[in-house]
Structure formats: structure tokens, C-alpha cells
N, C-alpha and C positions, 0 to 999 in steps of 0.2 A: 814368510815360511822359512823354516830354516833351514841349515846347512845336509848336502845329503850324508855327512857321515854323523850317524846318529852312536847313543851311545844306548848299552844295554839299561833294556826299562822303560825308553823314554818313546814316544810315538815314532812310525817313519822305521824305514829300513833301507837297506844301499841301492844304489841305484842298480840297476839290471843294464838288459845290454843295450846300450845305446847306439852301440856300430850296429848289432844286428837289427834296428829300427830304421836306421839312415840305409843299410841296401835294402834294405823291403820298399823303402821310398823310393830309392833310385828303377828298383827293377816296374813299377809303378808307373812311376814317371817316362823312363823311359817306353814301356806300353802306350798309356798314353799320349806321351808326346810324340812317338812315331804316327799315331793315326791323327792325330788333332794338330801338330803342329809341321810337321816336318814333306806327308807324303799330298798333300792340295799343293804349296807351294811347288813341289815338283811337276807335278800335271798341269800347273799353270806358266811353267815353260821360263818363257822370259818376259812374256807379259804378265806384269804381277800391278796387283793394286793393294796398299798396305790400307787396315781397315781401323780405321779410330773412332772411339766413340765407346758407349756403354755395352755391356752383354747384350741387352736386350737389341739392340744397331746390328752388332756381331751374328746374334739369330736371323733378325729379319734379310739379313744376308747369304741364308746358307751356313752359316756358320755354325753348329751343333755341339753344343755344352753338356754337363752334365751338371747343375745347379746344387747338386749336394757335391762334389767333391771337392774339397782343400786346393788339390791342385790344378784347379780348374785356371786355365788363361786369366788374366786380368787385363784391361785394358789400359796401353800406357804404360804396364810396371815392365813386361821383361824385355821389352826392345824401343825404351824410348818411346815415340810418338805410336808406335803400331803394336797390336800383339799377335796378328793373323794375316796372311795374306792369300790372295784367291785370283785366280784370270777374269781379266773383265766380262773374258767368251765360255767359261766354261761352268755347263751344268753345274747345281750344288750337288755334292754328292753326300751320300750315306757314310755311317760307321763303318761299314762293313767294305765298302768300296774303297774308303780310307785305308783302313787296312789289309787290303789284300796284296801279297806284294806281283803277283801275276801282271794286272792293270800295268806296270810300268818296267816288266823284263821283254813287253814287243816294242818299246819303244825306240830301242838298239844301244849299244854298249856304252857309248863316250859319256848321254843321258842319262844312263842310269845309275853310273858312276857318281857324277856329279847330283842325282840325286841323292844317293846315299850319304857321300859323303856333308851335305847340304842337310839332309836327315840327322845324323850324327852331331853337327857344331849343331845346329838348333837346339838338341836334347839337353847337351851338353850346358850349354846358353841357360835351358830351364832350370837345370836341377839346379845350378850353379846360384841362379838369381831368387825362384821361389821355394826353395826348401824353408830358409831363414822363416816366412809368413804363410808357407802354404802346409809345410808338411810339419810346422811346431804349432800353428794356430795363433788364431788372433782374435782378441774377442771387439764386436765388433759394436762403435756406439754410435752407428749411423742409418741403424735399422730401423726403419718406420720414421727416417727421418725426412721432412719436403725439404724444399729451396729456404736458404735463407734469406732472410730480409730485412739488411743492414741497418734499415729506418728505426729513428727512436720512437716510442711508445705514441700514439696516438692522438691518447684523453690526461695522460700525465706524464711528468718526468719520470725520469731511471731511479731517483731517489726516492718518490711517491713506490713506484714499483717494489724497491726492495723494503722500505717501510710496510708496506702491506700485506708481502710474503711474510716476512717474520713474526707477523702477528700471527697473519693465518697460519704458521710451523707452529706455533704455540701452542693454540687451543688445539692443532691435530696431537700434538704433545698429549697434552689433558687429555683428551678422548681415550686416547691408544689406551693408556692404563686401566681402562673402565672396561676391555675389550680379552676376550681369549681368544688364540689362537692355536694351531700345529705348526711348526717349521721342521721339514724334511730335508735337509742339510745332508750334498752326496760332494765328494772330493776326489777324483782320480787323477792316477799321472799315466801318461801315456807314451810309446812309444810309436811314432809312426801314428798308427788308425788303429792300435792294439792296446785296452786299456790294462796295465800291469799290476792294477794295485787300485785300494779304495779305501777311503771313510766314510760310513755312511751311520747318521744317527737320526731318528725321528724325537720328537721332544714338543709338548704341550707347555704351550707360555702362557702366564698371567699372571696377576700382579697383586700383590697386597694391598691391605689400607691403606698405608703408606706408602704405595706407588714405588716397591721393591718389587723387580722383577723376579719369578718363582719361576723353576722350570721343572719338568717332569719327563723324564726319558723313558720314551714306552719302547722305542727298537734302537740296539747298537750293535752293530756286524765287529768283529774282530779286526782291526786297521787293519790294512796290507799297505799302504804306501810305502811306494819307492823312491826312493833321492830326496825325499822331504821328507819335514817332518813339521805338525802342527805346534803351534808355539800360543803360548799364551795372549797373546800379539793376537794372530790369527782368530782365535777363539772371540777377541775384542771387535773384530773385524767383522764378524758373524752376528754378534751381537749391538753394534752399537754402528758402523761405518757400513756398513749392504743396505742398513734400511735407516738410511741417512735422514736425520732431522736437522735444520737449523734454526734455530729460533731467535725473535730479537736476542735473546740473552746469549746466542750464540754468534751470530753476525759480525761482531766489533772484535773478533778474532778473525778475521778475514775481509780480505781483498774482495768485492764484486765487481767484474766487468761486464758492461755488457754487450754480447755481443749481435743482439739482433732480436729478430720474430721467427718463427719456426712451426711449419704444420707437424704435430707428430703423432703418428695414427688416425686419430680422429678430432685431435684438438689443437686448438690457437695454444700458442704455449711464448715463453721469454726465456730466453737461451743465457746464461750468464756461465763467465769463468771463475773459479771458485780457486785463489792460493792461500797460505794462513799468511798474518803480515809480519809474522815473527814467530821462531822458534822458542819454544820453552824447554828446560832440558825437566826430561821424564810425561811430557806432556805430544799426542798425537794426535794429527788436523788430516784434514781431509783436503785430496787436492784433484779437482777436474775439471768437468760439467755439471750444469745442472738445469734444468727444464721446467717451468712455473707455470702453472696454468693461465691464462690471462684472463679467464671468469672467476675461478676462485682463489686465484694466486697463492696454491701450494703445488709442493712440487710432486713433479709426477714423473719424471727421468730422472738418474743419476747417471754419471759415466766419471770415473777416474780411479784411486788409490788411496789407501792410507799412508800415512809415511810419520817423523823420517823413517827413510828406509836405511839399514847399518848394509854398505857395501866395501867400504874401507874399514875393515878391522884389524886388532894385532892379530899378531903368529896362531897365539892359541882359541880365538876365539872364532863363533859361528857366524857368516853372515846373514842376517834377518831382509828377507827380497821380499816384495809385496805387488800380487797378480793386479790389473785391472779388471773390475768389477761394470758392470751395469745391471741397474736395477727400475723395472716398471713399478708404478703403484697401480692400485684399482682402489675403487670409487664403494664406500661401507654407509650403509644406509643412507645412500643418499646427497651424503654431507662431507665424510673425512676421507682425503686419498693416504689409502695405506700399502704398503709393500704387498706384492703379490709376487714377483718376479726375480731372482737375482742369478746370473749368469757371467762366470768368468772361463777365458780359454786362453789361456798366456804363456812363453816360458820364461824361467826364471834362470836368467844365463849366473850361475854358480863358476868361481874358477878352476873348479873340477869338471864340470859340462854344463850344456844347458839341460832342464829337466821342465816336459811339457804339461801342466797341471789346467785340468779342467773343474770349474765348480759349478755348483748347480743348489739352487737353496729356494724353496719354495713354502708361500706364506697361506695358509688356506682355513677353512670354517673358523672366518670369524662369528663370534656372540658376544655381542653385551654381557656382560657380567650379573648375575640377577640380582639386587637392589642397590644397582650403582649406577 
């Protein structure tokens, strides 16, 4: 995406206020981090137990999250080994008890003091350490993901494995063309939790005889994006790197590592790293994860980026930044795993600021094509 000073004409418009998105965080944050992080630690005196482990460890402890909010505690991230701490003797308590500041003004002057102030560094602590991932977003490629399992393949080698995918990328190749679709493509940027702006286009895809993609735009909103602007890059992005193919013909342009076995959702899957093995100038690869099935060996997770990405440019020109994507497939008569899913939440730190862009692109009523 490119640079947020756009010029007249072209998609994208300036960026809006981003101080006034970081206090709407702060003042947030601080709300919640006084009841969730700063006033248990107080109640729990000087016997304190720091809690490590996952959210769900954190709950079964008293511990009370809000699972949709950004700024939610993380465990490990904002104080090293702990993110919470509690008395080993005391009640869990409620939100509401959390934040009442009554509970801790009988507890007499010097205590309360040093609560406060003890309230205060912790806040401070948070905004300081999770704004960066909490309040610009993060899109996340570890959703629906089990344990790894470093072990190699089973019933054949890692070179049998990727021999096999690339055949089976193939024929899902061939298929795809034979097939119609809708793709509902939405792009905001955000400030804070306040989306400021949008592209949003619906478009009916299929393909000709000769396996040239056709598109048909049945809704398009008026851009409103701020601090970016959509680039033809992007537009490639959408179309050719979200709903990522690789095929033998594509493979011998890239590195495969492999890094294991992988439950994800409901399937055995092969987890490999995906970099190109060389740059070509005018020419763009694809660089991350990627997710195989291990019965029909196509893929069925993506997770990573386009690139290169232009972050070093001269005086006058725009820098070209590119979000992190993840994308599911789902499963079309039976046979071919095709794009159903694509989800990005990233920001793209620009030397003017960072600017927080969410994407959202969804793949829906497939049909065969009738006499093809």
C-alpha cells in the first residue's frame, strides 16, 4: 500500500488524527488497566503470586478477561515471565469490585498510597509496552493452530511431500477456472477501535475459454481511505497472492522448509516455510507460511506477504508497505480446496506515522461453470 500523501485523483486520502486515536487508547487503557491490572495486585498486599501460562490458566485462576478486546493482557508480553498477579489468600473477585476505588480507601493512608501509585507504573508499563500490538493490531496466523510436531513425514520424505503438493496445486489450478465465484473485498484503516475510512467492492469472478480471468463489479462504495492509498501492487495482491497457488511450475522459485506436522481445525496438515530463492527486478513472490493437507496435499492455510516491499526509497518517491495476510480454504465438491477466507489487521509503519489497515476479502457461491 502506498504512501499516505496521496495526490489528487488517485485512491486514499490523508491520514486523519492519529494523536486523537492514541488518547482514546490511552484513556481505555488506562480504564482497563486500573481494574484488570493495577487494583488485585493492591488487595493482594505483599503476598503476591505472578501468574504465567495461557489466558485460559489466567481465567481458571480468577483472573477475568474480556476475549474480544485488543488490549487484553497477554501472557509473558508486558512484564516478562508474568502478566497478572493475585494473593495466594484472596477471593477472586469481580469487575466491578476491581474497580471500585471505596474496597481500598479503609485500608488506611500509607496502603493506599502506594497503591495508587503501584496502579499508576503498571498503567503506564501497559500503554507503553502494548499499544505497538494491542491497540494497532495484529493479524494473527496461529488461529486454529495445535502443537507442533517437529517429526518428519511418516510414510515418505519432505521431498515426496512437496512433489505431491505441487501436483495437487496444479490440477486445483485447472479446476479453479472451470468454477464462478463472488469475492466481497472490504479495506479499512483505523484509528484506535474507530474505523475512519473504507474500500469496499463486490465483483463476480470467472474465467473464459482460455482461462483469462473476467471480473464483474456488481457493488462499489466511494473510497474513503485514510493514510493509504490502494496501488496496483495491492489490487495483485487481491488477486493473485490472498488466494495463493503454487504449483510444480511454481515451486523451483522458492525455498521450502519444512517445519513440521500441525493440527489445524480439523485437519492433519505440513507446515512449511515458504521464501523466493532470488529476486528478480519487476518480478513479486510470496513470503511466509503455508499449510498442506496431509490426505490430499493442497493447501489449505496461507500466512505471510507479498514483497519486495519498497521501504528505502528516494526524496520523491512513495513507499510501497505490504500488510500480512492469512487466508483459509474450504473444500468444493468434494475434491478441490479453494479460498474461502482472507483476513489481514496490520500497521504499516510509513515515515510519516504508522497507519492501522484491516482487510477482510471473502470467497463465496462457488458453481461449476455449465459445460465445462
Amino acid at each position: 500500500m502506498g504512501n499516505r500523501h496521496t495526490k489528487p485523483g488517485r485512491l486514499g486520502f490523508e491520514l486523519g488524527d492519529a494523536e486523537r486515536g492514541q488518547e482514546q487508547g490511552f484513556a481505555h487503557m488506562w480504564k482497563m488497566g486500573v481494574m484488570e491490572a493495577g487494583f488485585e495486585q493492591i488487595l493482594a498486599g505483599d503476598k503476591l503470586e505472578t501468574l504465567c501460562g495461557d489466558r485460559n490458566a489466567l481465567r481458571s485462576q480468577g483472573w477475568r478477561q474480556r476475549a474480544a478486546d485488543p488490549l487484553r493482557l497477554r501472557s509473558g508480553q508486558a512484564f516478562g515471565c508474568g502478566c497478572a498477579s493475585r494473593s495466594r489468600s484472596t477471593t477472586p473477585l469481580s469487575m466491578t469490585e476491581l474497580g471500585d476505588w471505596r474496597t481500598f480507601s479503609e485500608e488506611g493512608g500509607g496502603m493506599r498510597l502506594r497503591a495508587i501509585l503501584s496502579g499508576v507504573i503498571l498503567i503506564l508499563l501497559l500503554f507503553v509496552l502494548l499499544v505497538p500490538t494491542g491497540l494497532w493490531g495484529q493479524t494473527d496466523c496461529e488461529a486454529g493452530n495445535g502443537l507442533l510436531d517437529f517429526a518428519p513425514p511418516k510414510t515418505m520424505s519432505v521431498q515426496e511431500v512437496i512433489q505431491k503438493f505441487g501436483a495437487a496445486e496444479a490440477v486445483t489450478k485447472e479446476a479453479r477456472i472451470h468454477y464462478t465465484y463472488k469475492q466481497d473485498v472490504l479495506v479499512q484503516t483505523l484509528s484506535g477501535k474507530e474505523v475512519t475510512g473504507e474500500f469496499h467492492e463486490v465483483t463476480n469472478i470467472s474465467y473464459d475459454e482460455k482461462g483469462k480471468r473476467v471480473e464483474e463489479v456488481t457493488f462499489a462504495a466511494q473510497p474513503s481511505l485514510r493514510g493509504v492509498q490502494l496501488t496496483q501492487e495491492d489490487m495483485e495482491d487481491i488477486r493473485v497472492f490472498m488466494p495463493l497457488v503454487l504449483t510444480s511450475e511454481d515451486l523451483p522459485q522458492y525455498n521450502l522448509t519444512y517445519a513440521g506436522q500441525q493440527h489445524v481445525d480439523d485437519l492433519d496438515t505440513y507446515e512449511f516455510h515458504v521464501e523466493p530463492k532470488k529476486e528478480e527486478k519487476g518480478r513479486r513472490y510470496f513470503q511466509g507460511r503455508i499449510w498442506v493437507d496431509a490426505q490430499d496435499f493442497q493447501m489449505v492455510k496461507v500466512c505471510g506477504k507479498s514483497g519486495p516491499e519498497k521501504v528505502q526509497v528516494k526524496k520523491h518517491q512513495e513507499p510501497d508497505l505490504r500488510p500480512t495476510f492469512v487466508t483459509y480454504r474450504q473444500q468444493v465438491d468434494g475434491r478441490y480446496w479453494l479460498p474461502a477466507y482472507t483476513r489481514s489487521d496490520d500497521t504499516l509503519r510509513f515515515k510519516s506515522g504508522p497507519v492501522h489497515v484491516r482487510e477482510t476479502i471473502k470467497y463465496s457461491g462457488y458453481k461449476r461453470a455449465s459445460g465445462r
